[in-house]
C-alpha positions as CSV (number, residue, x, y, z in Angstrom):
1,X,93.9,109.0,117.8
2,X,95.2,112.5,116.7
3,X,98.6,111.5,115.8
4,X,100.0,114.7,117.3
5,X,103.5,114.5,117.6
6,X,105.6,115.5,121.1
7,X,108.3,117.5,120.8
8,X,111.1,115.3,121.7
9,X,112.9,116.2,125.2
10,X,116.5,116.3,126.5
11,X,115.9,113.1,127.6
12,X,114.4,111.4,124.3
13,X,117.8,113.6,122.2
14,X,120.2,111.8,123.9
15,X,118.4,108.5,124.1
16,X,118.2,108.4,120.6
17,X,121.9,108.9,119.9
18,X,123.2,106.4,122.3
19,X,121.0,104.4,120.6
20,X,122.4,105.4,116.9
21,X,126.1,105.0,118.4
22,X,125.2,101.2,119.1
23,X,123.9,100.9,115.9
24,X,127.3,102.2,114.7
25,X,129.4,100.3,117.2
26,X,127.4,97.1,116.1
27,X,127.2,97.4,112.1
28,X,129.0,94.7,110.8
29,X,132.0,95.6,109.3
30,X,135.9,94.2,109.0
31,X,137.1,96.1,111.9
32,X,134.7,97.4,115.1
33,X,135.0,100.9,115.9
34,X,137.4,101.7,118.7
35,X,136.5,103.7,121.4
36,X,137.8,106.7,120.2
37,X,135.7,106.6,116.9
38,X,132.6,105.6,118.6
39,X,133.4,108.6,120.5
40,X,133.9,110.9,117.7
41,X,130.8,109.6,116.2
42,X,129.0,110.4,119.5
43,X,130.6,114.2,119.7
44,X,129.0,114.8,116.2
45,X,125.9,113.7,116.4
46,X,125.4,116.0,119.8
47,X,122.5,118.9,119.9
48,X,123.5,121.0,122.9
49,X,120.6,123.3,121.6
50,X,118.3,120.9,124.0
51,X,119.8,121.6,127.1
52,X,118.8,124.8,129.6
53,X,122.5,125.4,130.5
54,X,126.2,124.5,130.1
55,X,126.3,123.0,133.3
56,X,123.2,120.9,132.2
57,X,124.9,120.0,128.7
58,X,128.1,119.0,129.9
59,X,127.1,116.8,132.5
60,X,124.8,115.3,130.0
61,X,127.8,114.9,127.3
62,X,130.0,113.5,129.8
63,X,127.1,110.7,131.4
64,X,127.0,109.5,127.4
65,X,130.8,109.3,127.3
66,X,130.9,106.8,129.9
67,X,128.5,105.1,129.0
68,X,130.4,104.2,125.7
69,X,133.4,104.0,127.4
70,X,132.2,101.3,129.8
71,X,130.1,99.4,126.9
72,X,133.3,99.3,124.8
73,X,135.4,98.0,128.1
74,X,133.1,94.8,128.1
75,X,131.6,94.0,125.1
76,X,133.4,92.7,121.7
77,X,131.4,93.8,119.1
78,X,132.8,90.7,116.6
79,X,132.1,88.5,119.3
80,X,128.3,89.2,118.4
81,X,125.7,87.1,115.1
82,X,123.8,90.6,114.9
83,X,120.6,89.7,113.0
84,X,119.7,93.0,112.4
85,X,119.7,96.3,113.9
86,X,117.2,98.9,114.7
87,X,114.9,96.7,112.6
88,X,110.9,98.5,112.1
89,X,107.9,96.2,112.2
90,X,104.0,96.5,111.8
91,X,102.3,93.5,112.9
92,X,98.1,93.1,112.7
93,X,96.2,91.7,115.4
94,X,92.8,91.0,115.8
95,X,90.1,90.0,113.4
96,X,86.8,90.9,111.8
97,X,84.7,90.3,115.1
98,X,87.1,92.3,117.3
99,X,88.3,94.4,114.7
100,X,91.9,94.8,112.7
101,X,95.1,96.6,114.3
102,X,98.1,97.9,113.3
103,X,101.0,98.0,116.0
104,X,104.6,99.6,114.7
105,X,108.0,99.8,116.3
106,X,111.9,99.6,116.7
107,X,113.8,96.6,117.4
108,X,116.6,98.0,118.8
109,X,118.9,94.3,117.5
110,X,118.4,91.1,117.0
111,X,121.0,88.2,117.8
112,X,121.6,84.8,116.7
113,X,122.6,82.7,119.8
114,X,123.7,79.3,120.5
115,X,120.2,78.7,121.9
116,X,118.2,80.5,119.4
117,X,117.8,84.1,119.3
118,X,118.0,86.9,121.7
119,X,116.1,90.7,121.2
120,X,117.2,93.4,122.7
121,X,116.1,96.8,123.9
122,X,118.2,98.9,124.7
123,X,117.6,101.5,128.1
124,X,119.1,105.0,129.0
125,X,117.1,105.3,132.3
126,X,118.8,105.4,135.4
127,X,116.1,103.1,137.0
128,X,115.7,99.4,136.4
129,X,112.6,97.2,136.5
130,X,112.4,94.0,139.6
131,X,112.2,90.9,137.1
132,X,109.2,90.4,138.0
133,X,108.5,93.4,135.7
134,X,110.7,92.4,132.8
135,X,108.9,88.9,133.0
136,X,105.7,90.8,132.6
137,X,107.0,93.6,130.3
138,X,104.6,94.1,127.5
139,X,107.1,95.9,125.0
140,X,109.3,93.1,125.3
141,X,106.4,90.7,124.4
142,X,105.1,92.9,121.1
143,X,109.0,92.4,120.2
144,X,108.6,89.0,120.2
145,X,105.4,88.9,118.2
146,X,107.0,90.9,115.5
147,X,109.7,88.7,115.6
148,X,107.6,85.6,115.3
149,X,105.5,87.4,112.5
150,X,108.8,87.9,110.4
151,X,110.1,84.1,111.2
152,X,107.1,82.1,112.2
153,X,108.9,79.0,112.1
154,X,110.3,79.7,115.1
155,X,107.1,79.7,117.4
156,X,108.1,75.8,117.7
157,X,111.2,76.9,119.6
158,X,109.9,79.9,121.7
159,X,111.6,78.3,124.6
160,X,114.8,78.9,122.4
161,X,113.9,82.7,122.4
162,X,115.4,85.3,124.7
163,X,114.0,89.0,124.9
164,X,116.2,91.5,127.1
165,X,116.4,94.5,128.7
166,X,119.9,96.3,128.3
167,X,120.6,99.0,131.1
168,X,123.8,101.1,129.4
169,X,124.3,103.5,132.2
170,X,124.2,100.2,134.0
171,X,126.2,98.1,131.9
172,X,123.1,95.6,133.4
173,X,121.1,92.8,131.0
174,X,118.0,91.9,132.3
175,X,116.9,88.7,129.8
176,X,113.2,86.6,130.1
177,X,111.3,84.2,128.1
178,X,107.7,84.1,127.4
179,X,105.3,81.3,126.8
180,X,102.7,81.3,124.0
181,X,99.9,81.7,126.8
182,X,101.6,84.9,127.4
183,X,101.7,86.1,123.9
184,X,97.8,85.0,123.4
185,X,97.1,86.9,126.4
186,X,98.9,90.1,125.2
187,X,96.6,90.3,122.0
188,X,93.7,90.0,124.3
189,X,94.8,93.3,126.5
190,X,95.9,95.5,123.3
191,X,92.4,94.9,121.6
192,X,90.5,95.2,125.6
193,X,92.8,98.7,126.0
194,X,92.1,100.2,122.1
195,X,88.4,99.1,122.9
196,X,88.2,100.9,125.8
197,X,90.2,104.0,124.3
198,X,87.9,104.3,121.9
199,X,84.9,103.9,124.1
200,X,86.0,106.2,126.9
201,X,87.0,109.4,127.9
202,X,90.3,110.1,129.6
203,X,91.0,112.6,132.0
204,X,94.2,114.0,132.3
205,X,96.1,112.8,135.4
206,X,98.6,114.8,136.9
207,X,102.1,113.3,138.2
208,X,105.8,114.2,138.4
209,X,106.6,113.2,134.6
210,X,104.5,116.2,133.7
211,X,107.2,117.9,134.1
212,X,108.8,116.9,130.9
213,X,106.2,116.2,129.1
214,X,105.9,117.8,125.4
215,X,102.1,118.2,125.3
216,X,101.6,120.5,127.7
217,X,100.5,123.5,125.5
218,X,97.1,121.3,124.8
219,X,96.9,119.7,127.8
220,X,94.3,121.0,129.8
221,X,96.1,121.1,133.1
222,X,98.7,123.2,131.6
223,X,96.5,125.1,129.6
224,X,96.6,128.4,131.7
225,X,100.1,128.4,131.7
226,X,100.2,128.9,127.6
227,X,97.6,131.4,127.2
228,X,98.6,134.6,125.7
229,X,95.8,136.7,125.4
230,X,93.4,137.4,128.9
231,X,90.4,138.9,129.1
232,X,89.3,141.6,131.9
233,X,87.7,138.2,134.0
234,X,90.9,136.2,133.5
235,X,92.9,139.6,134.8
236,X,90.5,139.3,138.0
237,X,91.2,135.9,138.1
238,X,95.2,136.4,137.7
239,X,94.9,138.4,141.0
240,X,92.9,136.0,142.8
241,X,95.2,133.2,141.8
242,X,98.1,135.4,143.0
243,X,96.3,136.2,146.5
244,X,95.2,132.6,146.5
245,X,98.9,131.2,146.8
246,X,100.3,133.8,149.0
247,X,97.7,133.0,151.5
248,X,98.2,129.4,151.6
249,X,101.8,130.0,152.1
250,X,101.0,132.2,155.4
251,X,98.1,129.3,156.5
252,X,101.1,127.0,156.0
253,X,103.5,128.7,158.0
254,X,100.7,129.6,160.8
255,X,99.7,125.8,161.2
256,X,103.2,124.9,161.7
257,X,103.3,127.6,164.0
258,X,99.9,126.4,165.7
259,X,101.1,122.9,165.8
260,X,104.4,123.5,167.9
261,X,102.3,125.9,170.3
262,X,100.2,122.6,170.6
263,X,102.8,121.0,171.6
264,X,104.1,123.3,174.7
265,X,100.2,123.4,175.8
266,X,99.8,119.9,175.9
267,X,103.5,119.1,177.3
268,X,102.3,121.9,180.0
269,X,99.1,120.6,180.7
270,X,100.5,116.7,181.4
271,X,103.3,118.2,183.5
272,X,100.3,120.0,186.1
273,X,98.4,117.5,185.7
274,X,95.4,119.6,184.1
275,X,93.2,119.0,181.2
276,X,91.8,122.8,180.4
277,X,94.1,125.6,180.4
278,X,92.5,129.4,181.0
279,X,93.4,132.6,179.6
280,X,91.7,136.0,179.0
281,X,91.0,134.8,175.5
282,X,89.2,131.9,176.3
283,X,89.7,128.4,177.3
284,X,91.6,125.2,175.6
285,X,90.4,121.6,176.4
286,X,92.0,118.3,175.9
287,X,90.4,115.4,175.0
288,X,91.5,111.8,174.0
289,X,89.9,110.2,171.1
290,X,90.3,106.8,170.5
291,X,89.5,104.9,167.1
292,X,88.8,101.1,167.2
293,X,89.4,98.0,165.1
294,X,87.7,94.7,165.2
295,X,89.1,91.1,165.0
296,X,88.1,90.5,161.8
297,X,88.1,86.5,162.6
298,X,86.1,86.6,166.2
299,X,83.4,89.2,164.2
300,X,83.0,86.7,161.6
301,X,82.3,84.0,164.0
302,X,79.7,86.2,165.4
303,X,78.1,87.5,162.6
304,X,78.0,85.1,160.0
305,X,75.4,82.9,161.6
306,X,73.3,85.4,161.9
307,X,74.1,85.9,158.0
308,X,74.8,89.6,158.6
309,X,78.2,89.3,158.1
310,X,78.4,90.3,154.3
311,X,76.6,93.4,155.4
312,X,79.4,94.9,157.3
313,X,81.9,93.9,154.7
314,X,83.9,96.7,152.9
315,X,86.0,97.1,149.8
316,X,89.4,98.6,151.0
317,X,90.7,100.8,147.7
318,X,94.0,101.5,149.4
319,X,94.7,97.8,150.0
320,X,93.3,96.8,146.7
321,X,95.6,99.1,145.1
322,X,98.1,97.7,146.5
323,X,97.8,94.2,145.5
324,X,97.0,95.2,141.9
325,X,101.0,95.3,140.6
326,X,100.8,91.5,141.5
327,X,97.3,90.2,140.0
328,X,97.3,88.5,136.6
329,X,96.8,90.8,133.6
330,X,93.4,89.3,132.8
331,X,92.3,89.8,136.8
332,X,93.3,93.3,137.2
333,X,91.5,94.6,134.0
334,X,88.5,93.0,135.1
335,X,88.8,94.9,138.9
336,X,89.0,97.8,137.0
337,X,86.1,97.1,134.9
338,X,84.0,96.9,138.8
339,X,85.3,100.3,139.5
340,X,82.3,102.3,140.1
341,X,82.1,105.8,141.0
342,X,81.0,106.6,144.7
343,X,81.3,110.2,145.0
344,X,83.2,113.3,143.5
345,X,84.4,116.6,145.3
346,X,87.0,119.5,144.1
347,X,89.7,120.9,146.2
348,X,92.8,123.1,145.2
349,X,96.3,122.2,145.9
350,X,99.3,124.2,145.2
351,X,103.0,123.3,143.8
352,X,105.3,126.3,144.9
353,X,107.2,127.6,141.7
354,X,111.3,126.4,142.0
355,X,112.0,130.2,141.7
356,X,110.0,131.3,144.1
357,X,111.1,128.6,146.9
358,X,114.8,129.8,145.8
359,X,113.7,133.7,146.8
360,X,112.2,132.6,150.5
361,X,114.8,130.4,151.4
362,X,117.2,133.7,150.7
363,X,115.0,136.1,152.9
């Protein structure tokens, strides 16, 4: 790993000091901080510097105000046996054949309930996991194992143990429990995933969360956008690039044109009845194509005593995909250890700046 560190976002700023305000809401202490100094606490601890505009900041600054606000309104902080808070950890896993790990973190706090215990991590996304997903959540179970390294008496009561999920702009607690097959199971993934890290290559993928992401300058589907210095090719290819998007824009507009015209011709050729049209130009056909499927259950029945049926058989990637999310851990690694590669082709697409969408819907 290179250990490079992202520069923290917006996003990450004010994470982190909801997440010290907590800490100072929940520090034990004769008297709990009222709103207002919880509040005050917040306001100094603010970096506006992060934010693009004042319109950005202050709807930013006033999200994190009600989020306090609405914590204070229903929760006590007294009412709370805080174990600890924001509590670091480095546990070891694996062993001489599979080789020795280190895995750090944050506890965000640590109860003491009438059950047991309860950990919580604390959340300042807008969108919440299905439980299913908290269930499952691999954070919440390396939280666990930390715990269980630093009180290993209490693997006899794991039952006793609850790990959560706290939502603040919510106000929502998702809570879970996790067996010990679950735990074993966890250190088999991390050690099949740092194997296959250090055995592979990744590629970069893109997605939306690109967007905010802090490693784009070495990233290298970002890397054009950082370079400062071009040569007399990349100069010829600046133009082409610029010639490039301008075109697609006009094919984009034309096929949206062409696709409406297709839709008067062959309106007008159902209505007389016709299926060629003639002009000076030259001549438009319809045509009807038809695509087929099979009964899957009446092929088999044909097929499969003639023992071709396996033949005709074939791996569907888009429905496998789809039931991934819901196979067991151990399953799905092991699907995507039978990915193969079939075949590899390059195409361009293009993502229309914000700017210049802003300047053609103003035309």
């Amino acid at each position: 790993m290179d250990k490079i560190k992202e520069p923290k976002s917006k996003e990450a700023v004010f994470g982190t000091l909801i997440h010290s305000v907590l800490k100072y809401i929940h520090t034990p202490a004769l008297l709990a901080p009222t709103i207002d100094q919880a509040l005050d606490y917040f306001s100094k601890g603010w970096n506006s510097e992060v934010y693009e505009n004042e319109m950005e900041e202050r709807s930013a600054f006033s999200q994190g105000v009600t989020i306090i606000q609405n914590y204070l309104a229903h929760t006590k902080p007294n009412d709370y046996n805080i174990v600890n808070l924001e509590s670091r950890f480095a546990i070891e896993i694996g062993d001489e054949s599979t080789g020795k790990h280190i895995v750090s973190g944050i506890i965000d706090r640590i109860d003491k309930t009438e059950e047991g215990y309860e950990i919580i991590d604390y959340k300042t996304t807008r969108k919440m996991p299905s439980q299913d997903k908290v269930d499952n959540d691999i954070q919440l179970s390396i939280y666990l194992k930390a715990f269980l390294a630093r009180y290993p008496k209490e693997i006899d009561h794991l039952d006793k143990i609850t790990v959560s999920l706290y939502y603040v702009k919510h106000g929502v607690k998702l809570s879970s429990k996790r067996t010990q097959e679950q735990l074993d199971t966890l250190e088999k993934l991390f050690l099949e995933v740092i194997k296959s890290i250090e055995e592979e290559k990744f590629d970069p993928i893109l997605s939306p969360l690109c967007d905010w992401c802090g490693y784009q300058n070495i990233c290298p589907l970002w890397k054009h956008k950082f370079k400062e210095t071009h040569t007399i090719e990349s100069e010829d290819a600046e133009e082409a690039i610029s010639e490039y998007l301008k075109l697609k824009s006009v094919i984009g507009e034309e096929k949206q044109k062409l696709g409406k015209l297709q839709t008067r011709i062959l309106q007008y050729m159902e209505q007389e009845g016709v299926d060629r049209v003639f002009d000076d130009d030259g001549i438009i056909a319809k045509s009807l194509r038809k695509t087929y499927t099979y009964d899957a259950e009446k092929l088999r029945a044909l097929l499969e005593p003639l023992d071709k049926w396996e033949s005709v058989l074939k791996v569907d990637g888009i429905a496998l995909r789809n039931i991934l999310a819901v196979l067991p851990t151990e399953t799905r690694t092991e699907v995507e250890r039978a990915k193969v590669l079939d075949k590899e082709s390059t195409s361009l697409s293009v993502k229309k700046n914000k700017i210049e969408v802003d300047e053609e819907l103003s035309l």
